[in-house]
C-alpha positions as CSV (number, residue, x, y, z in Angstrom):
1,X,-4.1,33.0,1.8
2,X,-2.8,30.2,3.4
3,X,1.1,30.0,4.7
4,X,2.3,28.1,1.9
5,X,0.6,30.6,-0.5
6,X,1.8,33.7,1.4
7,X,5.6,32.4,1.7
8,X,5.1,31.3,-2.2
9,X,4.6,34.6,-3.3
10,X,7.2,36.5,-1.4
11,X,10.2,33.7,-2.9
12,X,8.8,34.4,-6.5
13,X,8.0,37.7,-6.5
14,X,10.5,39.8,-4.0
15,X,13.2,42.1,-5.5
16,X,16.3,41.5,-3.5
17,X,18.3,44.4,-2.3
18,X,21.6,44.6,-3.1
19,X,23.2,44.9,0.3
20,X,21.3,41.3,1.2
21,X,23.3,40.0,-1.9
22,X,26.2,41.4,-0.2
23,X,25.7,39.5,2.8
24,X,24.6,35.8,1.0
25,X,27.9,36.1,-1.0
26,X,30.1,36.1,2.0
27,X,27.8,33.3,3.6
28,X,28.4,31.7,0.1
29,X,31.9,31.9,0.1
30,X,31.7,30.5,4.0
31,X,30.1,27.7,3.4
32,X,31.5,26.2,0.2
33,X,34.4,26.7,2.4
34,X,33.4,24.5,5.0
35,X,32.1,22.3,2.6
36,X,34.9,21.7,0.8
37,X,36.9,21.1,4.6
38,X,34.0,18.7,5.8
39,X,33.9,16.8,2.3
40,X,36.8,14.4,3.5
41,X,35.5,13.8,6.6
42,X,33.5,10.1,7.6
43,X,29.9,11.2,7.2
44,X,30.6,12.6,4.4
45,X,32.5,9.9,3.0
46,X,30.4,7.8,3.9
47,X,27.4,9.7,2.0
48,X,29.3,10.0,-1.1
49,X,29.8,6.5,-0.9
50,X,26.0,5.9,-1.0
51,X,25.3,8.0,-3.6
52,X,27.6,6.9,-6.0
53,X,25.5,3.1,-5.4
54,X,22.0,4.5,-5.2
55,X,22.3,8.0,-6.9
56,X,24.3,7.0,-9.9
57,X,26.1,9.7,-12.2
58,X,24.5,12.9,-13.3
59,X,24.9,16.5,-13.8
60,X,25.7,17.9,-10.3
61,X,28.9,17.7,-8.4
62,X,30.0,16.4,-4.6
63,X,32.2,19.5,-4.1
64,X,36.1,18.2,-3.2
65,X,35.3,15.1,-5.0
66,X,35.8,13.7,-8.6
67,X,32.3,12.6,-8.7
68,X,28.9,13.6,-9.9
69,X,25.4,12.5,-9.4
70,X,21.8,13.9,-9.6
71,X,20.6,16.4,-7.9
72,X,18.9,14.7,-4.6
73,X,22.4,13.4,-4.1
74,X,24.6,16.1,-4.9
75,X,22.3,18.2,-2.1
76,X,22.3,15.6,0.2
77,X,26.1,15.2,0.0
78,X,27.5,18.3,0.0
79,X,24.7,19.9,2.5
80,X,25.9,16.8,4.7
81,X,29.7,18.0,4.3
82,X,28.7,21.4,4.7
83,X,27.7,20.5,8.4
84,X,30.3,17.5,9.3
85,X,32.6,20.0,11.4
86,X,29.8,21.8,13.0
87,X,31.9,25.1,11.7
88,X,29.2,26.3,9.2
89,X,27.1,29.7,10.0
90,X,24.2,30.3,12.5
91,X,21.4,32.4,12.6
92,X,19.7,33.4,16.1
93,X,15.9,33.7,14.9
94,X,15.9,30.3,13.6
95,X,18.1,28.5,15.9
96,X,19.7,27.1,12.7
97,X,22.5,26.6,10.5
98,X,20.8,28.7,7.3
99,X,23.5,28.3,4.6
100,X,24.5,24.3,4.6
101,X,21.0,23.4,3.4
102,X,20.7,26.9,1.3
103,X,23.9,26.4,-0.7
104,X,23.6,23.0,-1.2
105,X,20.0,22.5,-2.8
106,X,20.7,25.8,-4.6
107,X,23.9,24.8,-6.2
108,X,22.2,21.8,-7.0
109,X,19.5,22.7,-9.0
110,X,21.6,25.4,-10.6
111,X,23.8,23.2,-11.9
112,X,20.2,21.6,-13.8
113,X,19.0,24.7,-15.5
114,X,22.2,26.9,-15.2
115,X,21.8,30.7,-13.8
116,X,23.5,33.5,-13.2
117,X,25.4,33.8,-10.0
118,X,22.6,36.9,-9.0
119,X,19.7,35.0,-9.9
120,X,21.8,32.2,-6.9
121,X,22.1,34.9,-4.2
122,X,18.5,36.0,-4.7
123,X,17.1,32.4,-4.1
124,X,19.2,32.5,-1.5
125,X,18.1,35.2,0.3
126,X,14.5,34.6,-0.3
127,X,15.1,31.1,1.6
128,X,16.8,32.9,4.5
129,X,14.1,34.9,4.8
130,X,11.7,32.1,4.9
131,X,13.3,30.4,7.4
132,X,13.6,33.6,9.6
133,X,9.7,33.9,9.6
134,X,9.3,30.7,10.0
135,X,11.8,30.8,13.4
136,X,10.0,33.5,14.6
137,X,6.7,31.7,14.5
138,X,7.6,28.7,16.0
139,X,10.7,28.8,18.4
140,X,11.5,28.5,21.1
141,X,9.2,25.5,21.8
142,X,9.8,23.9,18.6
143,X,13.4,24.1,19.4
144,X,13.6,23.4,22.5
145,X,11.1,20.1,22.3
146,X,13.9,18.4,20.7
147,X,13.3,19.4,16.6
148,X,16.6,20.2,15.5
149,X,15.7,23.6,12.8
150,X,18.5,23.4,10.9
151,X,16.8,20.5,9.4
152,X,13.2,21.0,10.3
153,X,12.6,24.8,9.1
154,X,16.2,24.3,7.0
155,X,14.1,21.7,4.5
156,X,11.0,24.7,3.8
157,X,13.7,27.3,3.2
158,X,15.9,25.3,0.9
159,X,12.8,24.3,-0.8
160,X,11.9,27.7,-1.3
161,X,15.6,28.4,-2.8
162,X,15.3,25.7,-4.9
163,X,11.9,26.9,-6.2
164,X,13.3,30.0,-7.4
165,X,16.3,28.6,-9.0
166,X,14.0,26.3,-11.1
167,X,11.9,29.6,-11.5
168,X,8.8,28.1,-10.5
169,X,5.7,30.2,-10.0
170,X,3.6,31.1,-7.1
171,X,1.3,28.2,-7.4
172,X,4.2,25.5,-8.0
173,X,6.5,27.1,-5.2
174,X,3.3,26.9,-2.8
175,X,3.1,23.4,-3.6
176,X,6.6,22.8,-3.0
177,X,6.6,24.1,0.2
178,X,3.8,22.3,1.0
179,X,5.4,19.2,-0.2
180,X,8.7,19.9,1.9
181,X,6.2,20.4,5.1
182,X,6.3,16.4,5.0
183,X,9.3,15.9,4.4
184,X,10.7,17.9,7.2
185,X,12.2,16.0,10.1
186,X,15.5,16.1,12.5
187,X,16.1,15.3,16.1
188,X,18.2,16.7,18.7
189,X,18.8,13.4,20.6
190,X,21.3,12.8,17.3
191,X,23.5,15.7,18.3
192,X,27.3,14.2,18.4
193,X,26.8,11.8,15.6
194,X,26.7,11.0,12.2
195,X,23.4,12.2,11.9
196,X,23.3,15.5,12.8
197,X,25.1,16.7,9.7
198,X,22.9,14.4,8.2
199,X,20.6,16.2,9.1
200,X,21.5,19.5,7.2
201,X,22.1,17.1,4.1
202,X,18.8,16.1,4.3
203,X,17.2,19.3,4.5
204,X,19.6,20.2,1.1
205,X,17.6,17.1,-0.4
206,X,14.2,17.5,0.9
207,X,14.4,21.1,-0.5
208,X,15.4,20.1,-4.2
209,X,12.8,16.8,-4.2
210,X,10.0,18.9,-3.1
211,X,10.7,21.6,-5.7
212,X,11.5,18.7,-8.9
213,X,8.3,17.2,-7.7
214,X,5.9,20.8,-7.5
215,X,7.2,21.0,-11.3
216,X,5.9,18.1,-12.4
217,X,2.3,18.8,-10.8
218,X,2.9,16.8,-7.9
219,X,-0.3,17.6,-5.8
220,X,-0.4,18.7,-1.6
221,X,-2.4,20.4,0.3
222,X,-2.2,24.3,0.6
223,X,-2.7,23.8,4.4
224,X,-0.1,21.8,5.2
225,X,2.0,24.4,7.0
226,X,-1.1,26.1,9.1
227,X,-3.9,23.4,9.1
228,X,-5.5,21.8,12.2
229,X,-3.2,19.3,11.6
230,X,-0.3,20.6,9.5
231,X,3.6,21.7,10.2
232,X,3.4,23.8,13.1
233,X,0.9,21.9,14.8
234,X,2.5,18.6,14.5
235,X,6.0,20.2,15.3
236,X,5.1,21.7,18.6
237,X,5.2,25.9,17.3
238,X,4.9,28.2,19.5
239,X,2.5,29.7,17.3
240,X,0.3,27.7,14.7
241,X,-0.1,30.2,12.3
242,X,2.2,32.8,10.7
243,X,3.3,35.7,12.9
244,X,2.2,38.9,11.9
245,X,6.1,39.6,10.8
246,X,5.1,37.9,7.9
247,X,4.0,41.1,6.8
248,X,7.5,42.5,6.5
249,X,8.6,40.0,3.9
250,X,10.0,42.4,1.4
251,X,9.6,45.3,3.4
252,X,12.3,44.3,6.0
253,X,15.4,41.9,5.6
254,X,16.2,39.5,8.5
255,X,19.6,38.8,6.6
256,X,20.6,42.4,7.1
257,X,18.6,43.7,10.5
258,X,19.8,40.4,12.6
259,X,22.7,38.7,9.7
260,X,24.5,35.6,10.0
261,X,26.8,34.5,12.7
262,X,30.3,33.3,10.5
263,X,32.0,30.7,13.1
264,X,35.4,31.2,13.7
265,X,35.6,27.6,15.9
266,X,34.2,24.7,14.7
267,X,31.8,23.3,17.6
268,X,28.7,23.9,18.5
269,X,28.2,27.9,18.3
270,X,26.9,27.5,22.3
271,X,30.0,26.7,23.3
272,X,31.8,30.0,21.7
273,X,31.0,32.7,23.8
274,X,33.0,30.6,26.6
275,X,35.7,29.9,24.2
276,X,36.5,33.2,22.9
277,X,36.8,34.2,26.6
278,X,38.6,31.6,27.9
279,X,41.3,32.3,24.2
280,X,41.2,35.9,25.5
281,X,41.5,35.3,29.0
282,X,44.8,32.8,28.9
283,X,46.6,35.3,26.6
284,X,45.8,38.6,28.8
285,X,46.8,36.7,32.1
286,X,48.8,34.0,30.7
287,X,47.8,31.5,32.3
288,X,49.4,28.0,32.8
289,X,47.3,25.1,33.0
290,X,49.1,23.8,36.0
291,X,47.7,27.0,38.1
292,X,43.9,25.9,37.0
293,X,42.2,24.7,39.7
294,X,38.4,24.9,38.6
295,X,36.3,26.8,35.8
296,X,32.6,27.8,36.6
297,X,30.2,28.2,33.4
298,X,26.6,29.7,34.0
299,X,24.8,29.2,31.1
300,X,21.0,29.7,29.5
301,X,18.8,26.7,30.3
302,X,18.5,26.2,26.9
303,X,22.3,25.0,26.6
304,X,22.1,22.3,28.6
305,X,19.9,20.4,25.9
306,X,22.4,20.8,23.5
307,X,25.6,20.9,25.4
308,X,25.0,17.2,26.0
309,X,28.6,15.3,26.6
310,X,30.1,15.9,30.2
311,X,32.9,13.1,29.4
312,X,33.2,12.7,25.2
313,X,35.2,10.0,23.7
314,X,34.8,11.0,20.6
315,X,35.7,14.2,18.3
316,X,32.0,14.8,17.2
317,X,31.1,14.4,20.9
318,X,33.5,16.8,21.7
319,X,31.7,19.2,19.6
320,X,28.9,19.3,21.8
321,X,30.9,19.8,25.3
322,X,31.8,22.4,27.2
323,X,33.9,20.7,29.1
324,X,36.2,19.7,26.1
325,X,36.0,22.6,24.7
326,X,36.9,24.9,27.9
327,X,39.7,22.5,28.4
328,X,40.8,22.8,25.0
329,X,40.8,26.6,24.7
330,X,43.0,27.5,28.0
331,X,45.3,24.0,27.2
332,X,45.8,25.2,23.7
333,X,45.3,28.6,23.6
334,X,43.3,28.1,20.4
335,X,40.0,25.8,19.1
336,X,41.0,24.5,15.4
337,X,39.5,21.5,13.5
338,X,42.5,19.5,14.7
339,X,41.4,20.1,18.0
340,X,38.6,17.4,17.6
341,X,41.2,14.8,16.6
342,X,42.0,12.1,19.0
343,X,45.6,13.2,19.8
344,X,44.3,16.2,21.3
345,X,41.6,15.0,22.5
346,X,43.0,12.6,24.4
347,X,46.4,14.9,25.7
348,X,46.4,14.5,29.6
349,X,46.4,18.3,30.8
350,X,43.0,18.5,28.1
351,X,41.6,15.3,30.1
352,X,42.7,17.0,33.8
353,X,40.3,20.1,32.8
354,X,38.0,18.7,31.4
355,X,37.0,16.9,34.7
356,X,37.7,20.8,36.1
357,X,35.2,22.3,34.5
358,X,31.2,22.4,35.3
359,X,28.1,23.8,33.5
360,X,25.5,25.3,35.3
361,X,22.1,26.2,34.1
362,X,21.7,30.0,35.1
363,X,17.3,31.1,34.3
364,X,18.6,35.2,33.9
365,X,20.9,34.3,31.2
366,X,19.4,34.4,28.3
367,X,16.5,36.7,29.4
368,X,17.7,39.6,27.1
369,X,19.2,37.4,24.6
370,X,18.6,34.9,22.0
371,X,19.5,31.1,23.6
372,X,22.9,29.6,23.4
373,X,25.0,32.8,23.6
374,X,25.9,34.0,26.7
375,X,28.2,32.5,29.4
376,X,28.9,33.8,32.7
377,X,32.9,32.1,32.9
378,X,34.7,31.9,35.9
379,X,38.4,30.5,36.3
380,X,40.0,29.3,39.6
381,X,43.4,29.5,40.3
382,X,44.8,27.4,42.7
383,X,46.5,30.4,44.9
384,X,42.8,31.3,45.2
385,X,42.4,34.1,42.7
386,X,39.5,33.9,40.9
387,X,38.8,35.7,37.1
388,X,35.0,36.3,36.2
389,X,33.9,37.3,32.7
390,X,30.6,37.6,31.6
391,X,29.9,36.9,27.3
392,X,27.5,37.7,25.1
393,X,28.2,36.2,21.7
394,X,31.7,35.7,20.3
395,X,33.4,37.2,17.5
396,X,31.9,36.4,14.3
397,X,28.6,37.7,15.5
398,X,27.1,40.6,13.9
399,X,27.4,42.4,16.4
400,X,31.7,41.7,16.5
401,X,32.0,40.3,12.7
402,X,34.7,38.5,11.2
403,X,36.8,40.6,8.9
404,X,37.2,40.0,5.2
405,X,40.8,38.4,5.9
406,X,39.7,36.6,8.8
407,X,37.0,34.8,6.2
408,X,39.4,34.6,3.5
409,X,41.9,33.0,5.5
410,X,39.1,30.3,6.8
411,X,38.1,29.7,3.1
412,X,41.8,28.5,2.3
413,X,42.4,26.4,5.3
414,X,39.3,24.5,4.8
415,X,39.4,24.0,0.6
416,X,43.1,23.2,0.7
417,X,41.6,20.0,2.7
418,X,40.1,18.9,-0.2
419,X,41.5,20.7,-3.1
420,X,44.9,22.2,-4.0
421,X,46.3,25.8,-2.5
422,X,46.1,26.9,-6.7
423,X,42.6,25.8,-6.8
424,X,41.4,26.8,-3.6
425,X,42.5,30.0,-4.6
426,X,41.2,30.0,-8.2
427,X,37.6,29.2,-6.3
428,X,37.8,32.2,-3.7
429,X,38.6,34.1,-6.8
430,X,35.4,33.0,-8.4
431,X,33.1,33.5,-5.1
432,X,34.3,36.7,-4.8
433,X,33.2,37.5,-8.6
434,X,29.8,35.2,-8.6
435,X,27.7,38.6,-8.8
436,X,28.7,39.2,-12.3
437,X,29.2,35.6,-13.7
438,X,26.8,34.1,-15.9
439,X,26.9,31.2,-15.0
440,X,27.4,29.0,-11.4
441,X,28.4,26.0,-13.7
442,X,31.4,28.0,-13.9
443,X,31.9,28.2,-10.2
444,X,31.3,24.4,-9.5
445,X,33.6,23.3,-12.1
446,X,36.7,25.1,-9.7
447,X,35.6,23.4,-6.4
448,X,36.5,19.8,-7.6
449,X,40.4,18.4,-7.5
450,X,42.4,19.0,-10.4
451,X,43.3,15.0,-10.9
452,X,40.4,12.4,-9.8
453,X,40.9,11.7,-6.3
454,X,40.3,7.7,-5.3
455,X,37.5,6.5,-3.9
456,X,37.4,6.7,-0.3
């Protein structure tokens, strides 16, 4: 069988375990969340404004918005806003942001044919586990020669949700996939722009085109994933055809053995391991800022390529700095959205650190550990004391996860940004309860304003 035909019949086929729908309604919950919070911001404004010209009305809603369009642009809207603050979840095997393509071309096409909020968190699943094999066969080269997977690999697993939504079968699903294999795209060089949560919108879309378009007999070819000149060759995998973990789909469950890193800051997820410690630090020792004479980060060479602004001027620059975001964390004593809004960004003792602080590629870090999450941090005083702390991860890692309240709380603060403190609360009632509803109509109708908002 080829790829396409192997990861076909595992989304159509595979019973889901319950824990694993456990886990993709929390990363549910998260990311309408952050959708909801990233819906008002200029990308996505700016994307809703396109779609309301080129898309035209239909079925499916922009979440935090009065309007509706078809499904290509409801994905591609919402999957955008789900990634505009940087602040949605991560996954270490794929190097990616799973859930802002996932949700948003599932919740798309669900809003088409209409299922039950199970039949959503198995599709959802299934495409997390795509995208986990798909990680494993073809970072870290494919990531690290400048694809960005949230959008590359993101496209072939919301695809794969999509196709199980629409309840396709094998042969249509395999045919979607192979459809989404050209579709696929996304560069790094974008980071700190407009683009990158693009990027995540257009993996939402990609996914929900390729899967309309396999059920209407659109043809492709079943090797366009592992041919001599398919998707992993042309993407630079480390491996150009399908590990032999392939073989666990069904039998093993990425989503429960590795899970999903929940962000609790909402930056690039390399820079949190330095921020937590830096938070934790300043409050142990409190520590003026006046007293801060330099701060030392050793990072995995790997952070480097995505840490990318020494100097930003802007708040999605700043997303991508360790610099800024050191700064921010021992000025502030906390890393918020706000913090990427030019008042902070431009406060004088945030500027003073920032030029305090270097980044140093360290080749042992990240020997034992997946890329972008550990940081050895140290802080010089300027009556010569020095504090070292070494990180691995940050809390909202598996391994240290965020509690129930701590994702509640994050739901509220970023739908009240969009919709009201009665509705957000009405939607985190109906996330929490999308296991037994009947229908996800039901949940998308709560995650629009109660009056018609104007048009930005």
């Amino acid at each position: 069988m080829t790829a396409a035909s192997r990861l076909a019949a595992f989304a159509v086929t595979s019973d889901i375990p319950d824990e694993a729908r456990a886990v993709a309604r929390a990363a549910l919950q998260d990311t309408v969340g952050v959708i909801l919070a990233g819906a008002v911001e200029p990308a996505a404004r700016i994307t809703q404004r396109v779609a309301r010209v080129d898309g035209g009305p239909g079925p499916c809603h922009i979440l935090g918005t009065s309007d509706q369009t078809g499904p290509s642009y409801a994905a591609l809207s919402n999957g955008t806003a789900a990634h505009a603050l940087d602040f949605d979840d991560m996954c270490w095997t794929t190097l990616a942001h799973p859930s802002a393509p996932l949700v948003a071309a599932g919740l798309a096409v669900a809003e088409i044919v209409d299922v039950p909020g199970v039949a959503f968190l198995d599709a959802y699943v299934v495409g997390f586990e795509i995208e986990a094999i798909l990680g494993t066969t073809m970072n870290p080269s494919h990531y690290e020669s400048g694809w960005h997977c949230t959008s590359t690999i993101g496209t072939i697993g919301a695809t794969a949700t999509a196709a199980r939504v629409l309840g396709l079968d094998s042969e249509q699903t395999a045919r979607a996939i192979a459809i989404a294999a050209s579709e696929a795209s996304g560069i790094k060089e974008n980071f700190g722009t407009m683009v990158k949560p693009l990027q995540g919108g257009l993996a939402a879309r990609n996914g929900v085109l390729a899967a309309l378009l396999a059920k209407e007999s659109f043809s492709a070819s079943m090797g366009a994933l592992d041919g001599p000149q398919g998707f992993f060759v042309a993407m630079q995998s480390a491996n150009k055809e399908l590990s032999r973990h392939v073989d666990k789909l069904g039998l093993s469950w990425e989503i429960l053995e590795n899970g999903i890193t929940v962000k609790l800051y909402p930056s690039c997820a390399a820079t949190h391991p330095t921020i937590d410690t830096l938070i934790d630090l300043k409050a142990r020792e409190k520590l003026s800022t006046e007293v801060i004479d330099a701060v030392e980060v050793d990072v995995d060479p790997v952070t480097p390529t995505v840490l990318i602004y020494d100097r930003p001027t802007t708040g999605l620059e700043g997303k991508f700095s360790l610099q800024y975001c050191a700064a921010a964390a021992l000025t502030f004593g906390r890393v918020g959205i706000d913090t990427f809004e030019s008042d902070q960004m431009q406060d004088s003792e945030v500027q003073r650190l920032v030029s305090c602080v270097t980044m140093q590629a360290d080749p042992a870090l990240g020997s034992d550990a997946p890329p972008l999450t550990q940081a050895r941090i140290r802080v010089r005083l300027k009556d010569g004391r020095v504090f070292e702390r070494f990180a691995t991860g940050a809390k909202g890692y598996p391994e240290n996860p965020a509690s129930s309240s701590d994702l509640d709380d994050k739901f509220l603060k970023c739908a009240r940004r969009a919709i009201g403190q009665k509705e957000a609360v009405e939607a985190l009632h109906c996330l929490r309860g999308i296991s037994d509803t009947s229908s996800v109509r039901s949940l998308t109708a709560t995650l629009v304003p109660f009056a018609p908002q104007p048009a930005p």
